[in-house]
C-alpha positions in Angstrom: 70.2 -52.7 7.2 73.1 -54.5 7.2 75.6 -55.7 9.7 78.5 -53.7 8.9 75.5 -50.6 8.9 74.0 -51.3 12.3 77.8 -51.7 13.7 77.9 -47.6 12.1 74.6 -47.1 13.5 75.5 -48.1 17.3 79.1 -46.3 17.1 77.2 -42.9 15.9 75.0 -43.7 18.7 77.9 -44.6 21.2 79.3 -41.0 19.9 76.5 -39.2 20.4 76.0 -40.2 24.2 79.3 -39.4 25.0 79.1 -36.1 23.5 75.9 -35.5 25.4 77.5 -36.5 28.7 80.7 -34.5 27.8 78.2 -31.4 27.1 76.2 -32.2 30.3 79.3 -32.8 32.9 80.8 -29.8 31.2 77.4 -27.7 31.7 77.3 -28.6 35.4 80.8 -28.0 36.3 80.8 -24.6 34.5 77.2 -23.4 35.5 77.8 -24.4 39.5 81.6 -23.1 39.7 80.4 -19.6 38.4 77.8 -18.9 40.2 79.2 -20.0 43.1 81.9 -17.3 43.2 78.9 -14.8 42.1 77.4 -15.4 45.9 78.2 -12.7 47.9 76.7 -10.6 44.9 73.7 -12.5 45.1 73.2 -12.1 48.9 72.8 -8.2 48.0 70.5 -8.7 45.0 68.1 -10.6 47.6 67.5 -7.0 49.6 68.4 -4.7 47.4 66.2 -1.9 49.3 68.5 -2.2 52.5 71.5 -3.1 50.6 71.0 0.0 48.1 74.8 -0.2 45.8 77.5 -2.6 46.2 80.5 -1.2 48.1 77.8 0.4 50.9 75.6 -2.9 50.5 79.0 -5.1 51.5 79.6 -2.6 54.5 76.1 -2.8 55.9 76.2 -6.6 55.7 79.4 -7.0 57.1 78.9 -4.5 59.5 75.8 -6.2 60.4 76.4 -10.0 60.1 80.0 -10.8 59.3 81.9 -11.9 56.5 80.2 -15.3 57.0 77.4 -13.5 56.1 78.5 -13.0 52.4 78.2 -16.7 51.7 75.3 -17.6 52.9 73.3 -20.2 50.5 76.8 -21.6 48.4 75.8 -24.7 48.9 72.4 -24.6 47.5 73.8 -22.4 44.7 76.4 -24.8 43.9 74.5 -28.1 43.6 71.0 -26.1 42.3 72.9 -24.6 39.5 75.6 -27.2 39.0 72.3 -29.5 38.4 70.6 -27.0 36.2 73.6 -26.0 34.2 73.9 -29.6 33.2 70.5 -29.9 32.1 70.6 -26.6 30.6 73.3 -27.0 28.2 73.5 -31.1 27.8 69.8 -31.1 27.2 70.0 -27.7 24.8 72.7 -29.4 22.5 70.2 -33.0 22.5 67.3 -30.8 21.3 69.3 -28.8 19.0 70.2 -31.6 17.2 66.9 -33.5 17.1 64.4 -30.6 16.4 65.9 -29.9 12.9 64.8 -33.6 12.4 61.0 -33.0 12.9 60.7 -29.2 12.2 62.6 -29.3 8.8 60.8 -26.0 7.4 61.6 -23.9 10.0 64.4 -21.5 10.4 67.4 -21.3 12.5 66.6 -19.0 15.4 63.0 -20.5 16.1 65.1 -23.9 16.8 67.3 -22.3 19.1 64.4 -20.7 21.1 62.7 -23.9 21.0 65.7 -26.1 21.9 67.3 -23.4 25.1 63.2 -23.5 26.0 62.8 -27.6 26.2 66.2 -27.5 28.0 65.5 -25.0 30.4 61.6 -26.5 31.7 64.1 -29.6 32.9 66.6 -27.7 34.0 64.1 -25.2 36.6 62.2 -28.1 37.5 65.7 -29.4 38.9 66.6 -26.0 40.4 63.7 -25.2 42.0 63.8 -26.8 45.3 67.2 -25.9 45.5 66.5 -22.3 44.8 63.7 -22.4 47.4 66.2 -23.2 50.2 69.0 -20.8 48.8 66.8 -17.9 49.3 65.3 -18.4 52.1 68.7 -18.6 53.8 70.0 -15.5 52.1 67.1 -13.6 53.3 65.7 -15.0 56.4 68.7 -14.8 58.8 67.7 -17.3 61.4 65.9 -20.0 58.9 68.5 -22.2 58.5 72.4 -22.6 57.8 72.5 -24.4 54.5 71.3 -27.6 52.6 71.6 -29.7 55.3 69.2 -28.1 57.7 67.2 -26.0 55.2 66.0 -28.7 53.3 64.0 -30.7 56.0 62.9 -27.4 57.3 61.2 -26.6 54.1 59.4 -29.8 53.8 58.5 -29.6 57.3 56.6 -26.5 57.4 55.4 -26.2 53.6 55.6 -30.0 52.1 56.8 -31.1 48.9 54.7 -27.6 47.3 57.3 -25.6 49.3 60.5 -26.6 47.1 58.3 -25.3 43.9 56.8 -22.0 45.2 58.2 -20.3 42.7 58.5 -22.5 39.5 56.0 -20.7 37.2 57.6 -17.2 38.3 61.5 -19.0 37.8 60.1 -20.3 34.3 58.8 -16.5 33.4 62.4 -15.2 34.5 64.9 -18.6 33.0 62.9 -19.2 29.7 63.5 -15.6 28.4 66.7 -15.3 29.7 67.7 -18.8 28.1 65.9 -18.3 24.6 67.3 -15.0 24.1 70.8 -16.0 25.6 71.3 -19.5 23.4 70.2 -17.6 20.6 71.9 -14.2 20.6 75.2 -16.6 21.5 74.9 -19.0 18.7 74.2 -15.6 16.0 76.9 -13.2 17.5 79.2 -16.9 17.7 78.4 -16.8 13.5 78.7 -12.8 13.4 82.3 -13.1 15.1 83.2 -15.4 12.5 82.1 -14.1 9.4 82.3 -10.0 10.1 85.0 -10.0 12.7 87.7 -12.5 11.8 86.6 -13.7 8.4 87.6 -16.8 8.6 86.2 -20.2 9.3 86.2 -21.6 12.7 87.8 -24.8 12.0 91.0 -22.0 10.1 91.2 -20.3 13.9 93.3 -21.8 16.7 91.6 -23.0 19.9 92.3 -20.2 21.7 91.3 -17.5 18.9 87.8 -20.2 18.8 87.7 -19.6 23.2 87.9 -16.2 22.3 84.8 -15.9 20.1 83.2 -18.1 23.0 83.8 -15.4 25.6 83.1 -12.4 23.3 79.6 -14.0 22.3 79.1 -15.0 25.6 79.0 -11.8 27.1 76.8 -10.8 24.6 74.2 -13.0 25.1 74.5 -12.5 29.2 73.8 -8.8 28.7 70.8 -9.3 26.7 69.6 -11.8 28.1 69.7 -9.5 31.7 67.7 -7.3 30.6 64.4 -9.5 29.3 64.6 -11.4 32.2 64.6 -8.9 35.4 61.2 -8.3 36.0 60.3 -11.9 36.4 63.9 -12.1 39.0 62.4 -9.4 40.8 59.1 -11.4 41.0 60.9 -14.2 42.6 62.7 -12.8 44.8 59.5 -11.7 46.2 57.4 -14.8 46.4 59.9 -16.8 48.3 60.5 -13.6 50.7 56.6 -13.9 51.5 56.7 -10.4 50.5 53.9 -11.4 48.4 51.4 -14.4 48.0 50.9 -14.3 44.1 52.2 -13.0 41.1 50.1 -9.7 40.9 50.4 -9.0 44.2 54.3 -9.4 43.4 54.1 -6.9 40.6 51.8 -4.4 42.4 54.0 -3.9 45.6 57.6 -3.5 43.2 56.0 -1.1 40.5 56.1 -1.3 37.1 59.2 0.8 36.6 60.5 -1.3 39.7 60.5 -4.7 38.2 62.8 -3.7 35.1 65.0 -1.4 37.2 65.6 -2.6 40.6 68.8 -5.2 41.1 69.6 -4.5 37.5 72.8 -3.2 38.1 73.7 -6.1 40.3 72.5 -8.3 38.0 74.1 -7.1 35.0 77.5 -7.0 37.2 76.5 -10.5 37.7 75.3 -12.6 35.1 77.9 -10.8 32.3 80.6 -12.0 33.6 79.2 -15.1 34.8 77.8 -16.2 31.4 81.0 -15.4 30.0 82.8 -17.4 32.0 80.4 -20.2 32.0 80.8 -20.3 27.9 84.8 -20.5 28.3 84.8 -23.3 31.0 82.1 -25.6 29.4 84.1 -25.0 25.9 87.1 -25.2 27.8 85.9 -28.9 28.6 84.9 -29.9 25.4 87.8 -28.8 23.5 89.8 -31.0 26.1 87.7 -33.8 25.4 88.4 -33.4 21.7 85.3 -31.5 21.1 84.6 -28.1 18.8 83.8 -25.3 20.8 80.1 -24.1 20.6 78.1 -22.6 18.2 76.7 -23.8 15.1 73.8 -26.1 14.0 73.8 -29.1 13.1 77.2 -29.7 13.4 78.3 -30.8 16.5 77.4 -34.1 17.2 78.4 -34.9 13.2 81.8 -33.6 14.2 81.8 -35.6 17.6 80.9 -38.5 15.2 83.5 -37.9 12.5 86.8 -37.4 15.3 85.2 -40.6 17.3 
């Protein structure tokens, strides 16, 4: 290789990292803002038997505790999911680009399950301990105020085991919900495209290409909801201690339980918060210069071709 190819070689390179970082600053920013603002909703989901429906769940909590009460855990949420986010999608676009590489026989959607999947084993392992904390404050009223005292707390009385309690049951909830959600974004992002507006993306206007973003992103959130809300239920129950294991977990909800119970929360959730997560981290790429999402293959090429 030559040196005026090995000067193209490090720029691509160069490119390539900045578009990662771009994707992963973007990821975190989006990811923690949005669920922060979902909290209150997420103090509920934690008991849904004694907060049974929002608007009476609200009343009995802030009946009961205060309006101080409906925040309890941001800070865990914000950091746990700002960090997940950006591994989530900075990770998702890294793998998305480099599986097609090694797996060149197989199809489209397999690399999307296996890229969101690969992203989000990094992304939980990152979560976890701040999950652990978060839910333990939501649902245990005198553990502990926050990060700051909820951390040592947990390592105090459970050890470095206590911040991943619930790994394996957050993998069984996240990977689903992430394959299915990565997946069904990037094929409704095409079907939007190609049956709705009929034209190309790079023919639509940046906020016509934001508005595909938010369409398919709410598509995605909804289905992905629905695969993943057994295994939420399950998690919510091993860090209450309302069960030691996974089949103890799942015989004390009920099999009818685990797909029903909290799903109306959580699809009053996590639609909206997806959708909102897709608009701001596109938001930041396309002020960076960036495409919006959706596509394969294309995106660090395109980074590479505007750098």
């Amino acid at each position: 290789m030559g040196g005026e190819e090995q000067g193209r070689a490090r720029a691509c390179e160069k490119c390539a990292a900045g578009y990662y970082a771009i994707c992963t600053i973007g990821g975190m920013l989006s990811a923690g803002t949005t669920h922060l603002v979902t909290t209150p909703l997420d103090v509920l989901k934690v008991n849904p038997l004694k907060y049974y429906g929002m608007s009476s769940g609200f009343s009995t909590l802030w009946k009961e505790q205060g309006s101080s009460s409906l925040w309890k855990g941001w800070s865990a949420k914000f950091c746990g999911y700002g960090v997940q986010g950006g591994c989530k999608f900075g990770l998702y676009e890294y793998f998305k680009s480099l599986y097609p590489d090694i797996l060149v026989d197989y199809n489209r959607t397999f690399i999307f399950f296996l890229s969101s999947a690969s992203a989000q084993v990094f992304a939980d392992i990152a979560l976890c301990p701040f999950e652990s904390v978060k839910v333990r404050v939501q649902a245990q009223p005198h553990f502990a105020k926050g990060l700051s005292d909820g951390f040592p707390k947990v390592y105090k009385t459970e050890g470095l085991a206590g911040f991943y309690r619930g790994l394996f049951p957050l993998w069984c909830r996240n990977l689903p919900f992430s394959m299915i959600m990565f997946s069904t974004f990037e094929h409704s992002v095409d079907f939007i495209y190609q049956k709705l507006v009929q034209k190309r993306k790079e023919d639509c206007s940046r906020v016509q290409q934001l508005g595909v973003t938010c369409l398919a992103g709410y598509t995605a959130g909804a289905v992905g909801t629905l695969i993943s809300n057994p295994a939420d239920n399950i998690v919510a129950s091993l860090y209450n201690k309302k069960a030691e294991n996974v089949l103890q977990a799942v015989k004390k909800i009920g099999f009818l339980n685990l797909f029903t119970r909290s799903l109306p929360v959580r699809i009053t959730i996590v639609g909206p918060v997806v959708t909102l997560q897709w608009f701001l981290y596109d938001s930041i790429k396309v002020l960076n210069g960036l495409p919006t999402s959706g596509g394969f293959r294309r995106r660090v090429e395109e980074a590479n071709l505007s750098a």
